[in-house]
C-alpha positions as CSV (number, residue, x, y, z in Angstrom):
1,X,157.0,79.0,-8.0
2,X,153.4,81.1,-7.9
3,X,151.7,77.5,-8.1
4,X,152.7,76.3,-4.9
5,X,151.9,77.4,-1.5
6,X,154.7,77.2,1.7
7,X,154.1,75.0,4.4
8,X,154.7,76.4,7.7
9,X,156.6,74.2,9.9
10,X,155.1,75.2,13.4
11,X,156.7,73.3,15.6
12,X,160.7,73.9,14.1
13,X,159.8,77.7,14.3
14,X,158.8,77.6,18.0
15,X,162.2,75.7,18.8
16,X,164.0,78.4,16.5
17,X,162.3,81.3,18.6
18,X,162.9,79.5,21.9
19,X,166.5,79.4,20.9
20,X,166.8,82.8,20.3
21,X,167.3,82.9,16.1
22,X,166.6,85.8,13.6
23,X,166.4,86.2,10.3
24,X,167.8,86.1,8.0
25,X,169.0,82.9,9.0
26,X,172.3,81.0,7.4
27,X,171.4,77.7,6.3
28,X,173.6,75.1,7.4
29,X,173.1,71.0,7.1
30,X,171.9,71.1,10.4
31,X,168.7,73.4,9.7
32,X,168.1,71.5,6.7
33,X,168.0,68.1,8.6
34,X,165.6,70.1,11.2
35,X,163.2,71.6,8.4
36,X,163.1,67.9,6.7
37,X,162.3,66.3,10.1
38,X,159.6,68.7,11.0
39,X,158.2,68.5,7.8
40,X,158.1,64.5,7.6
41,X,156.6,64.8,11.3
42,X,153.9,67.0,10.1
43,X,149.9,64.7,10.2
44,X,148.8,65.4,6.4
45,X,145.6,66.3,8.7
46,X,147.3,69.7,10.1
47,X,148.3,70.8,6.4
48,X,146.3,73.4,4.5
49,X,143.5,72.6,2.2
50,X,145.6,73.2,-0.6
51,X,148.7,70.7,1.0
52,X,146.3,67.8,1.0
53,X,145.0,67.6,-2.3
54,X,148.8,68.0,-4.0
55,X,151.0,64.9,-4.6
56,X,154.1,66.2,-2.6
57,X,151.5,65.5,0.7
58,X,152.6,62.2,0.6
59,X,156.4,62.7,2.2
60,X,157.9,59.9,-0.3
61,X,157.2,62.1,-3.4
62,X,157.9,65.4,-1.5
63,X,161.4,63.7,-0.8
64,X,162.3,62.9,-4.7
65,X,161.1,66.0,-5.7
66,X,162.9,67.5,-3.2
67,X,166.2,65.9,-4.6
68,X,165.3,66.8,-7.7
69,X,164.5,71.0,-6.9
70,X,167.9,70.1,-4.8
71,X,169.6,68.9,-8.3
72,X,168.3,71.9,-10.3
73,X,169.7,74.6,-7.8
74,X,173.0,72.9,-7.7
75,X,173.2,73.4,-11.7
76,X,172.5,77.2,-11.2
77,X,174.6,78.3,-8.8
78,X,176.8,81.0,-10.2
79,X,180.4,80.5,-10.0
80,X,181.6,84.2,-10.1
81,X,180.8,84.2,-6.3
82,X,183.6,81.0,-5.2
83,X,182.8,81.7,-2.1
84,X,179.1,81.8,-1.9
85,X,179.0,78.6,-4.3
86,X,181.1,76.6,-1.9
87,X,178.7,77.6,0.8
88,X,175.6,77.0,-1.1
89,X,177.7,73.5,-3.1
90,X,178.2,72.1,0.3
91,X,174.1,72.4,1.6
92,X,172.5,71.2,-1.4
93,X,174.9,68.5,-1.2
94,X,173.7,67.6,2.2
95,X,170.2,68.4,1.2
96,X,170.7,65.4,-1.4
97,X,172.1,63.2,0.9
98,X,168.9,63.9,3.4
99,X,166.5,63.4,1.0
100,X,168.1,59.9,-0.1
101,X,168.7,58.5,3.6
102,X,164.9,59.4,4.7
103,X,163.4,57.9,1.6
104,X,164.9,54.6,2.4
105,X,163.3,54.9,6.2
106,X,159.9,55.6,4.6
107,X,160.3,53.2,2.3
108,X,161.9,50.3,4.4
109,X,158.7,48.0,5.3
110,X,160.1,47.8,8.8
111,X,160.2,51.7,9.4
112,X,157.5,52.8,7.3
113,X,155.2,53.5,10.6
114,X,158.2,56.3,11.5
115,X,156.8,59.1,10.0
116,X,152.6,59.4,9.0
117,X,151.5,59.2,5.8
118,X,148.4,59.7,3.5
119,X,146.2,56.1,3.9
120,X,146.7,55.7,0.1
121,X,150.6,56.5,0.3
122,X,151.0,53.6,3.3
123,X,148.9,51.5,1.3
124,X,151.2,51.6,-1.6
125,X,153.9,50.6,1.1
126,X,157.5,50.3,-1.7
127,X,155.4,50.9,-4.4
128,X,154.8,54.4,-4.2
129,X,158.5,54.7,-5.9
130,X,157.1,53.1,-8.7
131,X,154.0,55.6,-8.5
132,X,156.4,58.3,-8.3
133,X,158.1,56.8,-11.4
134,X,155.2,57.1,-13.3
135,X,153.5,60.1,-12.0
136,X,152.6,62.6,-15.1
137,X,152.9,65.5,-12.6
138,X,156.6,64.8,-12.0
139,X,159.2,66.9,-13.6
140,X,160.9,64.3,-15.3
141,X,159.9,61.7,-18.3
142,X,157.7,58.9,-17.3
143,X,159.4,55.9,-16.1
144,X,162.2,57.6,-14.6
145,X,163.6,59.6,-11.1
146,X,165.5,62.3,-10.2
147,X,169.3,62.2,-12.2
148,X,171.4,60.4,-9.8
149,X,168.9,59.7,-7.0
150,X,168.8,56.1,-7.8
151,X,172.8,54.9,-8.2
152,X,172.9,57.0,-4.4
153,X,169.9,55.3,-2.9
154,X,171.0,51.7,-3.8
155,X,175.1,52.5,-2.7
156,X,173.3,53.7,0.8
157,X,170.9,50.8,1.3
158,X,173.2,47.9,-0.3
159,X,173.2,46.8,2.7
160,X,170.3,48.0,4.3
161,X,167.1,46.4,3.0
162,X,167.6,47.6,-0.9
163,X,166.1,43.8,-2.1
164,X,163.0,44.4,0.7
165,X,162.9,48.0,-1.3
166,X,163.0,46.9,-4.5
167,X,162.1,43.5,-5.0
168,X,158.4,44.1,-4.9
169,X,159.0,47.4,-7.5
170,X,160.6,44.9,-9.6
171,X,157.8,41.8,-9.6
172,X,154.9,44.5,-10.4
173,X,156.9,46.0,-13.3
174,X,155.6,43.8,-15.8
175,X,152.1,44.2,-14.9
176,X,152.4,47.5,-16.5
177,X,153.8,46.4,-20.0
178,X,152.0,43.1,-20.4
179,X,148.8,44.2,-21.6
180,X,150.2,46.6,-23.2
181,X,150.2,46.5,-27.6
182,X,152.8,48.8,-29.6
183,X,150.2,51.2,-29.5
184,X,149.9,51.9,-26.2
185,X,152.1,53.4,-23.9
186,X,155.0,50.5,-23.3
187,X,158.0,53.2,-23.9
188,X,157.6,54.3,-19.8
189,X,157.8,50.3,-18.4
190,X,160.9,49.8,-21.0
191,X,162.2,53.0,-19.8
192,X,161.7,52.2,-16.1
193,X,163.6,48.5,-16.5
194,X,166.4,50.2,-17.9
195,X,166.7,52.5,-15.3
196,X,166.9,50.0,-12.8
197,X,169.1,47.3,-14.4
198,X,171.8,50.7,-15.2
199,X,172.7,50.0,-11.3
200,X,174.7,46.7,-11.1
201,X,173.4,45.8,-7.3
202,X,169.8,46.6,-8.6
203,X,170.6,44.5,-11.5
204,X,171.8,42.0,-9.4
205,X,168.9,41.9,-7.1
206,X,166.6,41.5,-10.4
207,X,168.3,38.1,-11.1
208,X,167.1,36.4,-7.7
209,X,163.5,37.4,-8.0
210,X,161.6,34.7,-8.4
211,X,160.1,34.6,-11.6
212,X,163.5,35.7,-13.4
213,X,163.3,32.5,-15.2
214,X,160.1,30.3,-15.8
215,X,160.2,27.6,-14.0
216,X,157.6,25.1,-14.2
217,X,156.8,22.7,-11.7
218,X,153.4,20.4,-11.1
219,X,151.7,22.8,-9.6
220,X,152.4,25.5,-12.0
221,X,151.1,23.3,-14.4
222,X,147.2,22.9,-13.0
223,X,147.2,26.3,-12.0
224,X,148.0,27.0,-15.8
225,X,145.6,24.2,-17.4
226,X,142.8,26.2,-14.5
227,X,143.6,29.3,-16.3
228,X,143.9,27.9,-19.6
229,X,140.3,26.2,-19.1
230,X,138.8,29.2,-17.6
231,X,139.7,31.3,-20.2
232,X,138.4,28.9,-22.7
233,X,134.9,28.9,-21.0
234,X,135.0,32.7,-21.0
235,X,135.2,32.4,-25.0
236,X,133.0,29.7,-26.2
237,X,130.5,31.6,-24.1
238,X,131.0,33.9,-27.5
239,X,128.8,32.6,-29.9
240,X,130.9,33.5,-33.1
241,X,134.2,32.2,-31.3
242,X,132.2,28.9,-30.2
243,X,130.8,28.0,-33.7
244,X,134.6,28.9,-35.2
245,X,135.7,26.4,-32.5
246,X,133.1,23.5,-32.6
247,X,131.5,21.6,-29.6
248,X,134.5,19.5,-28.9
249,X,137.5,22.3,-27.6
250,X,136.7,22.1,-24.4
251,X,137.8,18.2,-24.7
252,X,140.8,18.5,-26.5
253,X,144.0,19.0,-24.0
254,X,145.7,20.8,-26.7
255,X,143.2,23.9,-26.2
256,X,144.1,24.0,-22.3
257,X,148.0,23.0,-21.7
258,X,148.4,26.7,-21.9
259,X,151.5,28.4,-22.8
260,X,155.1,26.6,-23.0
261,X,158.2,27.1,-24.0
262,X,158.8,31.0,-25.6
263,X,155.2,31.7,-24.4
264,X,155.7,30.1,-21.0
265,X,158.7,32.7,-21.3
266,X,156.2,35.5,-21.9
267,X,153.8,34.5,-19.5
268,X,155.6,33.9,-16.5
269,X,159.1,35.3,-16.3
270,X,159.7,38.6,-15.1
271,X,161.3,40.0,-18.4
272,X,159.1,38.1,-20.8
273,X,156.0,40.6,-20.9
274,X,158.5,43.4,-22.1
275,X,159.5,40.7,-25.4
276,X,155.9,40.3,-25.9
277,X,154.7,43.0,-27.2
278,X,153.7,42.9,-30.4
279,X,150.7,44.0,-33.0
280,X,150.0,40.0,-33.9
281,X,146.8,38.4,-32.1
282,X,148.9,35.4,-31.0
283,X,146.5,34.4,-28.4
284,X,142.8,32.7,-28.4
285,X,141.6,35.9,-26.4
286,X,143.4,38.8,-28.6
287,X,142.1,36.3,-31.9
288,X,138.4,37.1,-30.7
289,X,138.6,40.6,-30.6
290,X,139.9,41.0,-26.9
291,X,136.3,39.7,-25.6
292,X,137.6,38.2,-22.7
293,X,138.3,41.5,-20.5
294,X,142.1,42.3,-19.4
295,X,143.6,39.0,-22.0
296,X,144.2,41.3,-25.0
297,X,146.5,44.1,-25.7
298,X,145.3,47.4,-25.9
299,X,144.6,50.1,-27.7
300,X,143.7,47.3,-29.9
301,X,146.3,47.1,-33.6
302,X,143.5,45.0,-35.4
303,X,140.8,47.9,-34.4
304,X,142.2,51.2,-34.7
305,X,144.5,50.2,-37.7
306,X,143.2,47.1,-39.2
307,X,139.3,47.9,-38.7
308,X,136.8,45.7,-41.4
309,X,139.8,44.6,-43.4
310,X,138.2,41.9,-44.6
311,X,135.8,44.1,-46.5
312,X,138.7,45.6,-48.1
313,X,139.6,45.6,-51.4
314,X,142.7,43.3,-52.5
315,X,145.8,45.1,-53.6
């Protein structure tokens, strides 16, 4: 496309020469399977300079961009020539289904080692769908995949290791969202939830995470009064919040019970983070000013919109 530069698969075009074909050469479901193997088999080290610095060097988002080039050809195929469309219908149909199946083998944590990867892609392990989810260079909007790659991959892998997939995507959604305030970019997490409840076994496998619901047990509750009091520390080491507080908060249990009920809801279960986001400084942290790094939403509503209001004027 005049920003991208061909990869040349040396070790399919020795077979090719060995076997005896010339161009132009017919392309068939077989070839594609060959091309997508050799390409998935090719070190990241033995690609060009410019291969290794662009994202589709990592073979998971060469795959779902792949689908998607895959989806886009399909919609241009001119229908004047039946013939020539059925043909051309019939590959990019199988060039789908390849770039589906060998997305779950990369992604599958028990055959991730079958092709090499980029250290930071094998790092990311599952993840990297997310990454490609949310990857600005993608061609489509933030928080979602290719059209149709997702109903296909979780009908192939049902059965196959979809939870082992996905379950991990699903528990670090949230992350994304929960420091987030209605300023900030929370429309891509929202959009990436829906996406992935729209497909009933996804949904399905969403509902036996573990932190579907919040459940609170004796241990959850020290390990939220050791938060609590942590984060209380953190603020009456803020002299403006510790003489608004007096001497005597870190004593009071009230201060470090933490959150219950709707905020034990928000804090703790996988879909409260995406309720919580609101332009109210409903916690201790967000009260201060967001002192306490990584408590508070941000861009901050009370700074960029509500900025020395009390040196306003009334009315």
């Amino acid at each position: 496309d005049g920003s991208s530069e061909s990869l040349y698969l040396q070790s399919l075009a020795s077979e090719m020469v060995m076997e005896g074909a010339e161009p132009p050469l017919t392309v068939s479901g077989d070839l594609l399977e060959r091309a997508l193997f050799a390409r998935l088999s090719t070190p990241v080290e033995e690609m060009s300079r410019w291969w290794m610095t662009d994202p589709e060097a990592a073979p998971v988002t060469w795959l779902l961009r792949s689908y998607h080039r895959c989806r886009e050809e399909s919609r241009r195929l001119n229908a004047r020539d039946v013939e020539f469309a059925e043909r051309a219908t019939s590959a990019l149909r199988q060039g789908l289904e390849l770039c589906v199946n060998y997305s779950g083998l990369l992604l599958n944590p028990a055959m991730a080692d079958m092709f090499p990867q980029p250290e930071a892609a094998k790092r990311r392990g599952v993840l990297q769908l997310l990454d490609v989810m949310f990857d600005a260079s993608s061609p489509w909007e933030p928080g979602k995949l290719p059209d149709g790659f997702l109903p296909e991959f979780a009908a192939r892998f049902e059965d196959e290791g979809l939870e082992d997939m996905l379950g991990p995507v699903v528990d670090e959604l949230p992350s994304m969202v929960k420091t987030v305030s209605p300023l900030g970019d929370f429309h891509a997490p929202l959009t990436a939830l829906c996406l992935l409840v729209s497909v009933k076994s996804i949904a399905e496998i969403i509902s036996r995470r573990p932190r579907w619901l919040a459940r609170e047990d004796a241990a959850d509750a020290d390990r939220r009064r050791s938060e609590s009091e942590q984060r209380m520390r953190q603020m009456m080491a803020i002299p403006a919040f510790a003489q608004m507080m007096g001497p005597d908060s870190m004593s009071d249990p009230s201060m470090l019970a933490g959150p219950s009920g709707g905020r034990a809801f928000e804090a703790d279960s996988l879909l409260g983070p995406f309720f919580a986001c609101n332009c109210l400084p409903d916690s201790i942290a967000e009260a201060a000013g967001g002192a306490v790094a990584g408590l508070a939403r941000m861009p901050s509503v009370r700074e960029q919109c509500f900025k020395d209001y009390e040196k306003r004027r009334a009315g």
